[in-house]
C-alpha positions in Angstrom: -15.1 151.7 -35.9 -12.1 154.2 -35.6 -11.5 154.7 -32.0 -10.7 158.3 -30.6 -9.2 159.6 -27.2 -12.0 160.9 -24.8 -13.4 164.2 -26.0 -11.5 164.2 -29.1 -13.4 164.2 -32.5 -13.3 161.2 -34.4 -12.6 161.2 -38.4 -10.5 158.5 -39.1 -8.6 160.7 -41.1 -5.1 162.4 -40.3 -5.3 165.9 -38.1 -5.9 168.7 -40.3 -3.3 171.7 -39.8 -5.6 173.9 -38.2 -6.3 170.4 -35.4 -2.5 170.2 -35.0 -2.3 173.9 -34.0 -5.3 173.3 -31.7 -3.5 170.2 -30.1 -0.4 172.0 -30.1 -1.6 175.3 -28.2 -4.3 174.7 -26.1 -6.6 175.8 -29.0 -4.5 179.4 -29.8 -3.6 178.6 -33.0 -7.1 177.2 -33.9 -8.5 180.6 -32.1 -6.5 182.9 -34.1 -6.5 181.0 -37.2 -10.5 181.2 -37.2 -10.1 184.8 -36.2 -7.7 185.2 -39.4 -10.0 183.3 -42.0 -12.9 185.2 -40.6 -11.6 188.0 -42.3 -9.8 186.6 -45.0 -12.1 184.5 -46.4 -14.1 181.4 -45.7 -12.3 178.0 -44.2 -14.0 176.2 -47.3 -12.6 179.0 -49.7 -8.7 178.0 -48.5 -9.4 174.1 -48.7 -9.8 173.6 -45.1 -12.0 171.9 -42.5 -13.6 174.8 -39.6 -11.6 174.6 -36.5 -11.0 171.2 -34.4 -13.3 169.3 -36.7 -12.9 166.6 -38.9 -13.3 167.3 -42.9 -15.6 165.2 -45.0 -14.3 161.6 -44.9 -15.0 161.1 -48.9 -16.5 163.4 -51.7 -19.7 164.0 -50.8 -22.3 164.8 -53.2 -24.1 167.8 -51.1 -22.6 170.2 -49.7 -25.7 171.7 -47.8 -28.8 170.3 -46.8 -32.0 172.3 -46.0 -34.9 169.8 -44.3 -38.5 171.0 -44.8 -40.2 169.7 -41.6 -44.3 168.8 -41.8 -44.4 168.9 -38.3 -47.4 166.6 -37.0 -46.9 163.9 -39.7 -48.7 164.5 -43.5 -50.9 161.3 -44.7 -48.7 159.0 -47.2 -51.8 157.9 -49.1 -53.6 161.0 -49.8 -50.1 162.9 -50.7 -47.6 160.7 -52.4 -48.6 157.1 -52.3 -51.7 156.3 -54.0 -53.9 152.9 -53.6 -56.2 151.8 -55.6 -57.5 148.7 -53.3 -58.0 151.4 -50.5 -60.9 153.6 -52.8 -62.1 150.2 -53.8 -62.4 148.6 -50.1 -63.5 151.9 -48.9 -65.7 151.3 -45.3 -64.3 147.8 -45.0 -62.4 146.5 -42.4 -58.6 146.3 -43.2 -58.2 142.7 -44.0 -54.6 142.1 -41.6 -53.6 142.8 -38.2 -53.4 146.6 -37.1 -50.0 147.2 -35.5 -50.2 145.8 -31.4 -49.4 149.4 -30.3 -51.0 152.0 -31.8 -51.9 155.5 -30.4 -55.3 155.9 -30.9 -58.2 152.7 -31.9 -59.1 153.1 -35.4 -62.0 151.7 -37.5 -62.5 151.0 -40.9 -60.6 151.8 -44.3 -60.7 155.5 -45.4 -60.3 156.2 -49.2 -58.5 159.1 -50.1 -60.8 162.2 -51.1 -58.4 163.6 -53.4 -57.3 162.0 -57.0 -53.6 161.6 -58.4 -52.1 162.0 -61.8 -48.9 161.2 -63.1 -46.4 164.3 -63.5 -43.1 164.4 -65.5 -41.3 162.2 -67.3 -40.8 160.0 -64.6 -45.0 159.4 -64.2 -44.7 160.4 -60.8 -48.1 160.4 -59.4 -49.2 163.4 -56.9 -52.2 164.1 -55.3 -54.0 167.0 -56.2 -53.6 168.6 -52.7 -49.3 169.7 -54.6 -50.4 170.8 -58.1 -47.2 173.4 -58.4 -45.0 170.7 -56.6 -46.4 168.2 -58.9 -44.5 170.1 -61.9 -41.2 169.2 -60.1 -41.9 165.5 -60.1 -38.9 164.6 -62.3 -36.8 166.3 -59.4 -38.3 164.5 -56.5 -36.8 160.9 -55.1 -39.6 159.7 -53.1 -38.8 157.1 -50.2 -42.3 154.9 -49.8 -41.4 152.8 -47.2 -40.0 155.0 -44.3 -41.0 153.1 -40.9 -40.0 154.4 -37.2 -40.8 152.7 -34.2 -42.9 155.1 -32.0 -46.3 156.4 -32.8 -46.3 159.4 -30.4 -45.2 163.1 -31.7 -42.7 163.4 -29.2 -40.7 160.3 -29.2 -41.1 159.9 -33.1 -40.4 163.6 -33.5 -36.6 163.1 -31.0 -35.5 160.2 -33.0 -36.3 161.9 -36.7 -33.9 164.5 -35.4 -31.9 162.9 -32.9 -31.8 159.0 -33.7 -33.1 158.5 -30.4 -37.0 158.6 -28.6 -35.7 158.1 -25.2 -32.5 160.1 -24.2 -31.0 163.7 -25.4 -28.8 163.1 -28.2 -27.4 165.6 -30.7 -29.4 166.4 -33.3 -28.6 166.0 -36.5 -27.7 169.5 -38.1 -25.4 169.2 -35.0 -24.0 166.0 -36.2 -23.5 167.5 -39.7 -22.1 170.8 -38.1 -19.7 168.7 -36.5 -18.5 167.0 -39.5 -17.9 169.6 -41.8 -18.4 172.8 -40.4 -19.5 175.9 -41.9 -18.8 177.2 -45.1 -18.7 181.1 -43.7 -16.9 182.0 -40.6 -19.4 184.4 -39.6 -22.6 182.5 -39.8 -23.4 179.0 -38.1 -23.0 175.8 -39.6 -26.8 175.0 -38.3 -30.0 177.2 -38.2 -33.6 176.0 -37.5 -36.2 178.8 -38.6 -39.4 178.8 -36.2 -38.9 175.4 -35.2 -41.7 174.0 -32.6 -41.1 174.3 -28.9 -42.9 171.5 -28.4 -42.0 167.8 -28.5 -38.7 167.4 -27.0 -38.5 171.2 -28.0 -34.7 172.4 -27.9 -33.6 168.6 -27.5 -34.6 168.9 -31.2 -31.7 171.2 -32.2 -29.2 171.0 -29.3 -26.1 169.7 -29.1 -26.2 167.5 -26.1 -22.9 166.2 -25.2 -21.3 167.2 -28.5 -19.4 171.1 -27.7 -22.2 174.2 -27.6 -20.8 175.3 -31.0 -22.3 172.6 -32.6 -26.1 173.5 -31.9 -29.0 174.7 -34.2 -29.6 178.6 -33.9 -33.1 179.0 -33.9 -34.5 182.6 -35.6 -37.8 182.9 -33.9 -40.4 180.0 -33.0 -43.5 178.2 -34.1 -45.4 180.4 -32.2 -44.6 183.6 -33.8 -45.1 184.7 -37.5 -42.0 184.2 -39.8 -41.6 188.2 -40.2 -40.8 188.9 -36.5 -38.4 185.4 -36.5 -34.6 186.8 -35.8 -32.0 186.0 -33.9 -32.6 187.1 -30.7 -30.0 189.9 -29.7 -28.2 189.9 -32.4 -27.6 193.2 -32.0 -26.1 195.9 -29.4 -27.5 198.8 -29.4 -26.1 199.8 -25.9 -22.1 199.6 -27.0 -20.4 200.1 -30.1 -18.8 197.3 -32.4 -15.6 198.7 -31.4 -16.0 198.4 -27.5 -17.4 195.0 -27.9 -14.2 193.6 -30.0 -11.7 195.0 -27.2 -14.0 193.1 -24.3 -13.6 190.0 -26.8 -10.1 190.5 -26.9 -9.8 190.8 -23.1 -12.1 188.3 -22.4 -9.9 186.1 -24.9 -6.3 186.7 -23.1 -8.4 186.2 -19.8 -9.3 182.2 -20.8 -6.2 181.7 -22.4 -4.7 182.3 -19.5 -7.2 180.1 -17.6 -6.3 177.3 -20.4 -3.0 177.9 -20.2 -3.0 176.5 -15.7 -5.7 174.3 -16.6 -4.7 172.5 -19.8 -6.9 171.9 -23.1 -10.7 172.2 -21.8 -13.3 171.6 -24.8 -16.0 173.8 -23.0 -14.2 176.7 -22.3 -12.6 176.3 -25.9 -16.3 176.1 -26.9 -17.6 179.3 -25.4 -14.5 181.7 -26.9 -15.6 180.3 -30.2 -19.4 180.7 -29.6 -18.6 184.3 -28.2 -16.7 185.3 -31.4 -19.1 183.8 -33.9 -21.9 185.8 -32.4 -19.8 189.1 -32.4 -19.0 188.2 -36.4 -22.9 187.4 -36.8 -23.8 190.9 -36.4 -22.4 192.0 -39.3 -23.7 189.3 -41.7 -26.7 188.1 -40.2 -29.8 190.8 -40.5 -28.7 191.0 -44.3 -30.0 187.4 -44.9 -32.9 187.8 -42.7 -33.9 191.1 -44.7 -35.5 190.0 -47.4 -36.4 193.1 -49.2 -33.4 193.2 -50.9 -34.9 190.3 -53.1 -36.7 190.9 -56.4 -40.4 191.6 -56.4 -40.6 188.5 -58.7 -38.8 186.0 -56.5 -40.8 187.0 -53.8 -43.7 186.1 -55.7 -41.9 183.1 -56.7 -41.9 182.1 -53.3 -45.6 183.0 -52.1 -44.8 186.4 -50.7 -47.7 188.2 -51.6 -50.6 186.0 -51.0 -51.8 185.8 -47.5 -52.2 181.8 -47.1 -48.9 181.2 -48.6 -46.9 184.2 -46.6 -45.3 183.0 -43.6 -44.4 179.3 -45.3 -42.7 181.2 -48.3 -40.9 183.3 -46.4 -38.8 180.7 -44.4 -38.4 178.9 -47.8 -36.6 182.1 -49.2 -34.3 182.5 -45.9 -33.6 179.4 -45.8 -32.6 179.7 -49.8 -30.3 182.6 -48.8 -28.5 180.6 -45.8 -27.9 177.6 -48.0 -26.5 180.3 -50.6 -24.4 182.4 -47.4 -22.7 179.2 -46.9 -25.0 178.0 -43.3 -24.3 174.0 -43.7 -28.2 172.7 -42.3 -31.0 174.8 -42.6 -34.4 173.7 -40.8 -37.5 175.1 -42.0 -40.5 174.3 -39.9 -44.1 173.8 -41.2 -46.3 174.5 -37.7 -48.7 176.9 -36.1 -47.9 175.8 -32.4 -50.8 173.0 -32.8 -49.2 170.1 -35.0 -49.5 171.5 -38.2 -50.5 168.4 -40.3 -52.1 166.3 -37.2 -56.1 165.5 -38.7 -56.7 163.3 -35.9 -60.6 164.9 -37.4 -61.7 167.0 -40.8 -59.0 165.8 -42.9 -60.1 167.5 -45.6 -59.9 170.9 -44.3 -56.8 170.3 -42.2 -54.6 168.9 -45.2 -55.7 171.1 -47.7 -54.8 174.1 -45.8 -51.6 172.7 -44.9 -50.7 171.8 -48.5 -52.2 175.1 -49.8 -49.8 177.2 -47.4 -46.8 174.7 -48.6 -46.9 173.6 -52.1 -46.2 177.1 -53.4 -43.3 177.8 -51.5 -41.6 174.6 -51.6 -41.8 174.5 -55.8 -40.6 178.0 -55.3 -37.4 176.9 -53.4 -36.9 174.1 -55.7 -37.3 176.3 -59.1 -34.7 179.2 -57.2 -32.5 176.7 -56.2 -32.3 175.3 -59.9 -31.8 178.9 -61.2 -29.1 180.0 -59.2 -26.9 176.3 -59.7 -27.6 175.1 -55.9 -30.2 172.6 -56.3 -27.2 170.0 -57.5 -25.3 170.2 -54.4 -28.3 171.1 -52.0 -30.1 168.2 -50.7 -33.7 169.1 -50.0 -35.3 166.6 -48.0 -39.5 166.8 -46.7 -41.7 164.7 -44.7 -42.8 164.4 -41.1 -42.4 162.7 -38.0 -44.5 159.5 -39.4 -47.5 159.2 -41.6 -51.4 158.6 -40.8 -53.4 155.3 -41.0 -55.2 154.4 -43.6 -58.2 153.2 -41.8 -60.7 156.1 -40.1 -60.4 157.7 -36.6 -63.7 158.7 -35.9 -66.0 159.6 -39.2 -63.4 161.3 -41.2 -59.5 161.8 -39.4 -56.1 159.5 -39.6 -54.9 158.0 -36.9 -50.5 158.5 -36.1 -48.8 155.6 -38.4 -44.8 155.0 -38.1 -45.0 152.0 -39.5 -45.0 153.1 -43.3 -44.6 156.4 -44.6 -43.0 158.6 -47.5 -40.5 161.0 -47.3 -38.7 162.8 -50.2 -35.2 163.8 -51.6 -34.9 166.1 -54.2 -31.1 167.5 -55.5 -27.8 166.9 -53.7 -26.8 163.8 -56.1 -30.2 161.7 -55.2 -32.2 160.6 -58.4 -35.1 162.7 -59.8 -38.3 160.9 -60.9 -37.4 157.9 -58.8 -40.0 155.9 -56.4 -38.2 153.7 -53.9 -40.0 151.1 -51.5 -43.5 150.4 -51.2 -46.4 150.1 -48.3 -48.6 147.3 -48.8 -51.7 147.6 -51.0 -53.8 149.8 -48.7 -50.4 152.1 -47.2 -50.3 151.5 -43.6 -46.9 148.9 -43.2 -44.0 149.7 -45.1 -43.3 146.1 -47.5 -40.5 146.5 -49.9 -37.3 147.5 -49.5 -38.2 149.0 -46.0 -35.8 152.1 -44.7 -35.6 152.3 -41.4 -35.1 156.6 -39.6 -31.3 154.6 -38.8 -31.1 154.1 -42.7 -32.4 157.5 -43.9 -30.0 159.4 -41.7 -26.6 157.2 -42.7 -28.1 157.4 -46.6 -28.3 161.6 -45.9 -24.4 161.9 -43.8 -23.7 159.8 -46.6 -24.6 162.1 -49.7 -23.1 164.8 -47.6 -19.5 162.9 -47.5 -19.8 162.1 -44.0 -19.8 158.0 -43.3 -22.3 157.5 -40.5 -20.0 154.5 -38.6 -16.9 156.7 -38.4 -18.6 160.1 -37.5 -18.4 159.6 -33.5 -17.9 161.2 -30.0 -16.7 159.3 -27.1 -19.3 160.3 -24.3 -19.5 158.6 -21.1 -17.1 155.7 -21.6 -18.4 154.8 -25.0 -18.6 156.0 -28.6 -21.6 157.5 -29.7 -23.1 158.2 -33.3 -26.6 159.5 -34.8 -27.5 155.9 -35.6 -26.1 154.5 -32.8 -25.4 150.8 -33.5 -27.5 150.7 -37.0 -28.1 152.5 -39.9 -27.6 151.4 -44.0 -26.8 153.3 -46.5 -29.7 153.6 -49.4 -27.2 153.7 -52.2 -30.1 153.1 -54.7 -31.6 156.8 -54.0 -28.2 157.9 -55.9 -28.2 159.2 -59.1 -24.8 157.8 -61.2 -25.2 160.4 -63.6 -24.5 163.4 -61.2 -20.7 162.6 -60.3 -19.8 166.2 -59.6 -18.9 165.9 -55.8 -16.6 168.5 -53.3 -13.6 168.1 -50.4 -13.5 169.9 -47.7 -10.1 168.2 -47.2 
């Protein structure tokens, strides 16, 4: 692993100009080259890495990501992951051990009410609760045999984002913030739209120990409809733009001089740059959260004008136009305040509500995102915080399962029409060619450019990284044929 002095980003590659004028100044040059770019054009546009961050340490095959978060943890054999011997055994008892920790007792096996067919090409199968989705098979990279280690929302929900259940670590947008910035100056590298305040809550988009500038901006909450979700402030209707760029400016020579007594001082450094991002946000910002200046047809693309599918859609088209505005990691939650997808009871109802609100929307985003020539270097990723069991809680509800689950990949270099890993032959333990959260996240830094050993922070006397001391890369999930990649060096 490439060492680093304390508090000093770690690449393992040389300093960037804009790092040496930061080292060199106290963070001046860095300040006022940021300031200059802002205006001139993006950091991405002129071949260079954001300020004080390292650039991509290879060529990465995405150069955004946007996650689509089933918040609550969708069922892997009545979605994705069909099995046969679990209709046939149906009311049986499951014929090996159930897990020694488990969060609720469960009874028998519970067959799947909905059927699958084969889609695409590819014969990917799909249950019938994703028939627009299911068109898109030949785009989707399905991961079978995604296991955790915690069966409770809130721990299993930290370490999908954070690589940890236990303590606050960054989340991963901040880690990818970190790594390669934004590609527009005025946005930030990281927004989560209505993400849930619950389960770890901010933890799940903060930047813990990493600097503040580095942390998810959150446009509303689960709790509110996606129409009324904004940035909160983002603008001043008190002063004008004017009066607020000369406080900036004196605000700026007053923590220089501070920096200048004191020495280099990340926080401080952290706040100018977090107080002149949100000044430049003003301008940019409300454009991409208005979304009438979209087409009545791509609106209807993306479930606009249909009630059920609404609120979902309309985070799916943001979050197209903040991938396309250059925003590095968009979020996109899937939640109601009540753990969207969580059929502890009346599966049936529960996950065909959820998918019906869903499925529209997400082969919406998909089909935009193939139109407009982002869907190559966009990685679109979905699934929850862990699957369900397939044996019954109560007369007809899924018990939490982390211990083998499906996720998907779709775009961003990964290979379409592909179905990695397995569960065993009723879906509750994942079997073949198992990837662990550690994996998945060094598989996804890895498609982005980023190597997941060398992207660290020294923090409290030791190096610290998303997945910590494990973590392999899935190179299988990466399609050969799609060699188009990007630098931010």
């Amino acid at each position: 692993m490439t060492r680093q002095t304390p508090g000093r980003p770690c690449s393992g590659i040389p300093a960037s100009r804009r790092e040496s004028l930061k080292r060199a100044a106290a963070g001046f040059g860095s300040l006022a080259l940021a300031a200059l770019l802002a205006r001139d054009g993006t950091a991405a546009a002129r071949g260079m890495p954001q300020a004080g961050i390292p650039a991509a340490h290879f060529l990465g095959r995405a150069k955004r990501i946007i996650f689509l978060f089933m918040s609550g943890g969708p069922s892997q054999v009545d979605t994705f992951d069909p099995k046969p011997l679990l209709t046939r055994d149906h009311g049986r008892p499951l014929p090996f051990n159930k897990p020694l920790v488990q969060f609720n007792s469960t009874g028998n096996l519970l067959k799947s009410p909905w059927r699958f067919r084969q889609y695409g090409q590819s014969g990917i199968p799909v249950s019938q609760l994703f028939p627009k989705l299911a068109r898109h098979a030949d785009e989707l990279c399905l991961i079978h045999s995604v296991h955790g280690t915690n069966p409770a929302h809130g721990g299993a929900v930290m370490k999908l984002h954070t690589g940890s259940d236990n303590f606050i670590r960054p989340s991963m947008g901040s880690w990818i913030s970190y790594g390669l910035g934004s590609d527009n100056g005025s946005l930030p590298a990281f927004v989560t739209i209505c993400p849930t305040l619950a389960f770890g809550g901010i933890n799940n988009w903060s930047s813990a120990f990493l600097p503040a500038q580095y942390q998810g901006t959150a446009l509303g909450d689960a709790s509110i409809p996606s129409d009324r979700a904004r940035v909160r402030y983002i603008r001043n209707s008190r002063i004008s733009r004017e009066l607020q760029q000369l406080q900036l400016a004196r605000l700026r020579a007053l923590n220089e001089n501070h920096l200048l007594q004191s020495g280099p001082e990340a926080s401080l450094e952290a706040r100018i740059g977090t107080y002149e991002l949100a000044f430049r946000m003003q301008s940019e910002l409300p454009q991409i959260e208005d979304l009438s200046q979209e087409s009545a047809a791509v609106q209807h693309l993306y479930g606009l004008d249909d009630p059920l599918t609404a609120n979902f859609g309309r985070m799916c088209l943001m979050a197209r136009r903040f991938a396309e505005a250059g925003v590095r990691f968009i979020q996109v939650t899937h939640n109601d305040d009540k753990v969207q997808w969580d059929q502890h009871s009346d599966l049936i109802a529960g996950h065909t509500r959820n998918a019906r609100e869903v499925d529209g929307p997400i082969a919406g985003l998909l089909q935009d995102l193939r139109s407009r020539g982002l869907l190559d270097d966009t990685l679109v990723w979905w699934g929850g915080e862990f699957g369900r069991t397939p044996t019954a809680e109560g007369h007809d509800g899924r018990d939490h399962n982390p211990e083998g689950f499906t996720m998907w990949l779709a775009g961003g270099g990964v290979r379409g029409g592909l179905r990695y890993g397995s569960t065993d032959d009723y879906g509750y333990f994942a079997a073949e060619n198992k990837v662990h959260i550690h994996d998945l996240h060094a598989t996804i830094l890895h498609l982005l450019g980023l190597d997941h050993e060398r992207l660290t922070w020294r923090h409290a006397g030791r190096d610290f990284r998303l997945t910590d001391v494990e973590g392999h890369v899935v190179r299988e999930l990466f399609d050969a044929s799609r060699s188009r990649s990007f630098s931010t060096t």
